[in-house]
Every structure is written in C-alpha cells, then in structure tokens.
C-alpha positions in Angstrom: -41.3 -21.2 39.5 -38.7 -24.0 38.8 -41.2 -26.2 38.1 -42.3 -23.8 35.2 -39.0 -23.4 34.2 -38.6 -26.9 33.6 -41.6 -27.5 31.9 -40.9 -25.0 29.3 -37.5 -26.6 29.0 -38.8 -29.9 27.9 -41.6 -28.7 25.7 -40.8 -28.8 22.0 -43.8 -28.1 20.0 -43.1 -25.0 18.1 -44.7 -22.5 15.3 -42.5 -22.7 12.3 -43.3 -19.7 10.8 -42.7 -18.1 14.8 -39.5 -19.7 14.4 -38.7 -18.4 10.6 -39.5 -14.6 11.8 -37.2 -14.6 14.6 -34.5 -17.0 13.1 -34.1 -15.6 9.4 -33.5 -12.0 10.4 -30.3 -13.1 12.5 -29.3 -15.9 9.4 -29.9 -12.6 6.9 -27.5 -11.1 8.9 -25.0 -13.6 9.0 -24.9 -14.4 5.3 -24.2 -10.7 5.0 -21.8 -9.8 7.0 -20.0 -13.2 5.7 -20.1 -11.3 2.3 -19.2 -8.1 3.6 -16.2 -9.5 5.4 -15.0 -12.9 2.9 -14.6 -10.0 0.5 -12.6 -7.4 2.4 -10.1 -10.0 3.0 -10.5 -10.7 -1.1 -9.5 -7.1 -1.4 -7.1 -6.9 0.7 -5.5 -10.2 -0.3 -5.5 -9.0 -4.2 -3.8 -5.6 -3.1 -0.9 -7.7 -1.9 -0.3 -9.9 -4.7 -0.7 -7.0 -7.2 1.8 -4.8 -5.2 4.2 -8.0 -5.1 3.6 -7.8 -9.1 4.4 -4.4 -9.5 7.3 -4.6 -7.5 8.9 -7.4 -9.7 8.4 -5.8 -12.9 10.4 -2.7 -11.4 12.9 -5.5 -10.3 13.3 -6.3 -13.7 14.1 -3.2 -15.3 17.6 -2.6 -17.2 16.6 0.3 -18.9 15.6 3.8 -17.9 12.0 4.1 -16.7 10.0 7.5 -16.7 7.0 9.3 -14.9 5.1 8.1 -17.8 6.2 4.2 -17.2 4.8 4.3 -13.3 1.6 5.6 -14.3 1.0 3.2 -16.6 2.0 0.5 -13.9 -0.2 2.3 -11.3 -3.2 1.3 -14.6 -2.1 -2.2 -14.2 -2.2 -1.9 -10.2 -6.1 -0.5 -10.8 -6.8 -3.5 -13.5 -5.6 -6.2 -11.2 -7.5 -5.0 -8.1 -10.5 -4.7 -10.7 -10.2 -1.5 -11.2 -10.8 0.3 -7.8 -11.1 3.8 -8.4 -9.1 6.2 -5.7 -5.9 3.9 -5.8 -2.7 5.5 -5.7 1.2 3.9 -6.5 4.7 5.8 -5.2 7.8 3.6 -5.9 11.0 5.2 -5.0 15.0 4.0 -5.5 16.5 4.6 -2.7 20.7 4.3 -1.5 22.1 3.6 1.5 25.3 5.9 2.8 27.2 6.3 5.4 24.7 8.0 8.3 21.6 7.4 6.4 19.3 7.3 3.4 19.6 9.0 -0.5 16.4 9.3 -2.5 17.5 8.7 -5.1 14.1 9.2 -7.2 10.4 9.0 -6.4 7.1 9.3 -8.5 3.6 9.2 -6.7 0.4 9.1 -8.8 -3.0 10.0 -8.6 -2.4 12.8 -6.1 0.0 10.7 -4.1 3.2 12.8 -3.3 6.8 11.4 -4.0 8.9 10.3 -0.9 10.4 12.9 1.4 13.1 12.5 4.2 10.3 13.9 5.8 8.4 10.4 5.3 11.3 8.2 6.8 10.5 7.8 10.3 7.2 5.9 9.4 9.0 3.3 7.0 12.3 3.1 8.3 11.8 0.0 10.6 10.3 -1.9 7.0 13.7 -1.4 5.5 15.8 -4.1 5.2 19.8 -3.6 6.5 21.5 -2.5 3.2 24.9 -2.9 2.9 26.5 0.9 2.0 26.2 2.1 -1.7 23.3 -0.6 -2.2 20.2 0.7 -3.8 16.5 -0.7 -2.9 13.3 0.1 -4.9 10.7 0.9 -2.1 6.6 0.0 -3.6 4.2 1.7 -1.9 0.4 1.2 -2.5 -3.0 2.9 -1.6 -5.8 1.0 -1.7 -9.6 2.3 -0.4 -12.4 -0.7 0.7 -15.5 0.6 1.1 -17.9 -2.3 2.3 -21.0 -3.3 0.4 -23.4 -3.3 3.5 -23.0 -2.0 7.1 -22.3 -4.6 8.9 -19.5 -3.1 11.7 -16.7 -2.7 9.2 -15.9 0.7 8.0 -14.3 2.3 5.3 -10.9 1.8 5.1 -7.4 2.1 3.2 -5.2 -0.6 2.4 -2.0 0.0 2.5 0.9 -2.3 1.5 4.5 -1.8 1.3 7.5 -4.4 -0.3 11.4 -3.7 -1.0 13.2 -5.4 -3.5 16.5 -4.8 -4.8 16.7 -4.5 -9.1 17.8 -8.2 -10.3 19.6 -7.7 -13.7 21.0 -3.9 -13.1 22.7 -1.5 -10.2 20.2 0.6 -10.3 16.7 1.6 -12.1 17.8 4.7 -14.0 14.5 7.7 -13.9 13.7 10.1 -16.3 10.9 12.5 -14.8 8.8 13.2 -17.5 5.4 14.5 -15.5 5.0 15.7 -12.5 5.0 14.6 -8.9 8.6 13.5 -9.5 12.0 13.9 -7.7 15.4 13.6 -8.9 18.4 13.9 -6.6 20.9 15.6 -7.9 24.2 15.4 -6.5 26.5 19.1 -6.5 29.5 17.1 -5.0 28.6 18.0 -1.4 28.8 14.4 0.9 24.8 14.9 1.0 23.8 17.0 -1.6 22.5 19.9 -1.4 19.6 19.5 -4.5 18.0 16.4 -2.6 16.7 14.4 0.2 19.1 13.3 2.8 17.4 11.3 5.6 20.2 10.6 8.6 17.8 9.6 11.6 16.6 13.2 12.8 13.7 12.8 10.0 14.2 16.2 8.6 14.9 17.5 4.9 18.3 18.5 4.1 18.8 20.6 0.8 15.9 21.3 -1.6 14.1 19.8 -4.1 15.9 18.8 -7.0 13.9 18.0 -10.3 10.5 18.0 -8.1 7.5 19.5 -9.8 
C-alpha cells in the first residue's frame, strides 16, 4: 500500500482538460465570491463616506432647515450610494440637561420614524459626553446590500451612525413641514411635557409635540 501511495505521489503526467473540469469550477467560484464580497465592502465603505457627507452639510447650517430640506438630503444620500433603492435617513438635534437627553427635533424618511426616548438605550453608548445645554446633531442611515450571487453572504442592512456638533450656529433651527417630524415643545415644565425626555429608564415622558 505505501508503496502505491508513493508512486502516485511522484507521478506527474496529467490530462489537462481532467485538470480544467475539476479546477475551473472551484476558480469560478472564487472569482465570484471575490466579486460578491470586494463589493459589499464597496457598499458599505460608500455608505460611510456619504453619511459623513451628510452629516457635515447639517454641520453647516445657520439657517432654519425643514422636513422638505432632509428629504432632499436623504436624495443626495441615494445618489452618492448610486442610487440604492430602500435607503432611509433620520437626523435628529438633540440637548443635553441635567439627568438626561431633549429631542430637540427629528425627521425620518422613507418610512423611517423620527427618534423617540424610546430609541435611547440602543444609541446612548455612541454619544459623545456633552457638556450641559450643548446640542449634538445625531445622522442616522439605512442602507440594504443585497449580494449579486449566492455565495454565503446574505442580505443585509447597513447601518451607520455619526454625531457632530453645528460649526457656525448653537443650534440647527427645524421647521416641520411634512410628516414623520417632531418638535419639542417646551410648556415651562423642567422636562416638558409636549416632548421627549430620555433620563436613563428609556421610557417617553410627555407626548408628542408637533409629530405627524
């Protein structure tokens, strides 16, 4: 038997076309999936930088921006991931007070809901320590990756999430002009009783205020 083995072993006539139908099946393969993968990493990678664009045109803002303004940058979020249809954009100003979080407003689009206290728990850890009365804008994006070929990698969402803090201004003053759109609305109560108050327990305290 070993002395089988090891004449098969040094043997190394071949049939090339044996050799083509049991090598080019596995090289298919691997040019695929090379694809399939290279480009989910492309997608992904493309997400990021558009988010990171988004977020520094919001950083930018002096002037009051509407329903109307986020929509048109959750377009421009859809052209520079070429267009990929099922994307969503939320961006949200929050403030940071004594005990916890104020939304101050939030717009979702595409289906996406705005930001609830509700949602804090999952994000709170990405949040940056704010000094109290500082205001962050919060850029959340949605982005779905369905693979070309079946190759092991399944469908999945991309989700990315950046903070930045508006350069030339206080704040980004919001004007909801569509809906899926909150506006806090302070009564004079320490919390408010027409918003979102988040204070670590992760529930909603008051009502909506300016959400349609």
């Amino acid at each position: 038997m070993r002395a089988m083995i090891r004449n098969f072993w040094r043997r190394d006539e071949a049939s090339v076309a044996l050799e083509a139908v049991i090598v080019m099946p596995i090289l298919t393969w691997i040019f695929i999936a090379s694809f399939v993968f290279f480009d989910a990493f492309r997608v992904y990678n493309t997400s990021i930088k558009a988010t990171y664009s988004v977020a520094d045109v919001m950083s930018r803002r002096t002037n009051t921006i509407s329903s109307t303004d986020i929509e048109g940058l959750a377009e421009v979020f859809q052209f520079l991931t070429r267009n990929t249809s099922g994307s969503s954009l939320r961006i949200t100003q929050i403030t940071r007070q004594t005990g916890g979080y104020r939304i101050d407003w939030s717009h979702g689009t595409d289906g996406l809901t705005y930001l609830r206290a509700s949602d804090f728990p999952a994000i709170v850890d990405q949040i940056p320590i704010m000094a109290f009365g500082d205001r962050m804008l919060l850029v959340e994006t949605f982005l779905p990756h369905r693979p070309a070929f079946n190759v092991g990698l399944s469908d999945q969402e991309f989700v990315n999430f950046t903070v930045t803090r508006p350069r030339f201004a206080g704040q980004v003053d919001f004007n909801a002009n569509l809906g899926n759109s909150y506006v806090y609305e302070n009564d004079g109560s320490p919390t408010g009783t027409d918003g979102f108050y988040y204070d670590g327990s992760g529930s909603d305290d008051g009502v909506e205020g300016g959400g349609t």
